[in-house]
Residue, then its C-alpha position, 0 to 999 in steps of 0.5 A: x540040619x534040613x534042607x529045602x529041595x528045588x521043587x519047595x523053593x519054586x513054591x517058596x518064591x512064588x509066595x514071595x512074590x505074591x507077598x511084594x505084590x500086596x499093598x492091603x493088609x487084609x489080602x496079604x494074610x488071606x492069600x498067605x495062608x492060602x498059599x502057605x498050604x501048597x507047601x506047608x498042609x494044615x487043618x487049622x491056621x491063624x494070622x494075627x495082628x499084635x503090638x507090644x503093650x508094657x512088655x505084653x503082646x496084644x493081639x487082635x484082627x485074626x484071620x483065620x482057616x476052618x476054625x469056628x467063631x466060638x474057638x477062635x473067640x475062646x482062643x484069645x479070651x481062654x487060652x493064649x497065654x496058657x499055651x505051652x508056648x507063652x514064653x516064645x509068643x513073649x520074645x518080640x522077635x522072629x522065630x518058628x519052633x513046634x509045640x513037640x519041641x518043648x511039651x511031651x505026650x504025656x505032658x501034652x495030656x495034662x495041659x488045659x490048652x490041648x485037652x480044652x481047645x486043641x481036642x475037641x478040635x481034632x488038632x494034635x501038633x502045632x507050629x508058631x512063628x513070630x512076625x517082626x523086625x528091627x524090634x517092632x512086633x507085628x504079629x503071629x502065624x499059628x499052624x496045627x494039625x490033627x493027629x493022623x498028619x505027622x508033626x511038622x517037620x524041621x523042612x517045614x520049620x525052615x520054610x516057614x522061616x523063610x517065608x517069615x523073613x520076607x513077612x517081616x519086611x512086608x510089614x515093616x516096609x509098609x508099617x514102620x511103627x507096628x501096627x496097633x488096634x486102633x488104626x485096624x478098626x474097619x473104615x480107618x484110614x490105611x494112611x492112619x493105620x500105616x504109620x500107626x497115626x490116632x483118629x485125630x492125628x489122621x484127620x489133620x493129616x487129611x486136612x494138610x493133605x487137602x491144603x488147609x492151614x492151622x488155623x483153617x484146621x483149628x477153626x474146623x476141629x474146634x481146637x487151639x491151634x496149639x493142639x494142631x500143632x502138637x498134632x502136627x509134631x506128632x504126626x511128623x515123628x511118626x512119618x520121620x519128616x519135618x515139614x507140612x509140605x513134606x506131609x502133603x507130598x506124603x499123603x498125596x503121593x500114598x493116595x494115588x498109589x494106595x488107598x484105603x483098606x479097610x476088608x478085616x472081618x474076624x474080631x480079635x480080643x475086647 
């Protein structure tokens, strides 16, 4: 069993500290990986965005470190569900493990991945975490390293687990329903993309929020307000409230808090 030394938790928290302190997404991830390598040294990284889809995870909006746009486009289009690690990428759930753990040298030698993406890279180990919780998936961390640095150790491994769980509230806090694609589009509202409202979903809530009625909002869409209030029913669900005055106190109070965050750069999977 490994444990984490003094000076590692002093690093520890102050990560942790700066990940309570984001409210955008975007900032949240770049600082992150940033951060991560005062205690955890990588060559290369990735920090995507996922969703469960019919039992498949679609990932998409990654940020990445030192790893150009055509590897990275490769990385999601060739190989991210040839790696040897398909089956943790897989589990909705938390957890942190290295490629050596489950792929041998001389296996690693025959595997498309490595020898395909992996090595004209210069990168030789790897280590992945799962970010999620209460059973909503959010995404994934992906280190590697080139083959002069050592593997990731088990005190790496345990770190990053650490930093996971306090990742995992972060996003759950903030986006109780996952995140999905959509909502991410730059120019989204982060209100939307939050509690993972659709573009028409979002529009209504605004509407609410500025203090039109149904019908104010039918005669503005060119909808039934049938529609509007399927809407509404929907958008209620999603934020677990039961009121439009509920919503109104909602959005307005997100508004003056928040804002929109719109700053995501890298596309991920078409």
């Amino acid at each position: 069993m490994s444990f984490i030394r003094t000076k590692q938790w002093e690093k520890i928290n102050e990560i942790v500290y700066s990940i309570n302190e984001k409210t955008k997404l975007a900032q949240l991830r770049e600082d992150f990986l940033r951060q991560l390598t005062t205690i955890i040294p990588y060559k290369c990284a990735i920090f995507d965005l996922g969703r469960v889809y019919n039992t498949r995870i679609q990932y998409f909006l990654p940020v990445s470190k030192n790893i150009g746009e055509e590897y990275l486009a490769d990385y999601y289009r060739k190989f991210k569900w040839a790696e040897p690690s398909l089956f943790f990428f897989s589990r909705s759930n938390s957890n942190v493990f290295r490629e050596s753990d489950f792929i041998n040298e001389k296996n690693r030698f025959k595997d498309l991945f490595y020898l395909n993406w992996m090595c004209p890279q210069d990168i030789h180990f790897a280590m992945s975490t799962n970010i999620s919780y209460e059973g909503v998936y959010f995404g994934s961390i992906n280190l590697w390293r080139d083959q002069e640095a050592s593997d990731f150790s088990d005190n790496e491994m345990e770190m990053l687990a650490t930093l996971n769980e306090h990742l995992s509230l972060w996003f759950y806090r903030f986006y109780p329903n996952g995140v999905s694609k959509e909502c991410c589009n730059e120019g989204t509202d982060d209100f939307a993309m939050r509690y993972n409202l659709t573009s028409r979903e979002s529009t209504v809530a605004q509407m609410i929020g500025s203090g039109k009625d149904v019908a104010e909002i039918a005669d503005a869409l060119y909808i039934s307000e049938s529609t509007v209030n399927k809407h509404l029913y929907s958008i209620f669900r999603k934020l677990q409230i039961n009121t439009r005055t509920e919503l109104v106190r909602l959005y307005l109070g997100y508004k003056e808090t928040d804002g929109a965050d719109t700053n995501y750069n890298v596309a991920g999977e078409e």
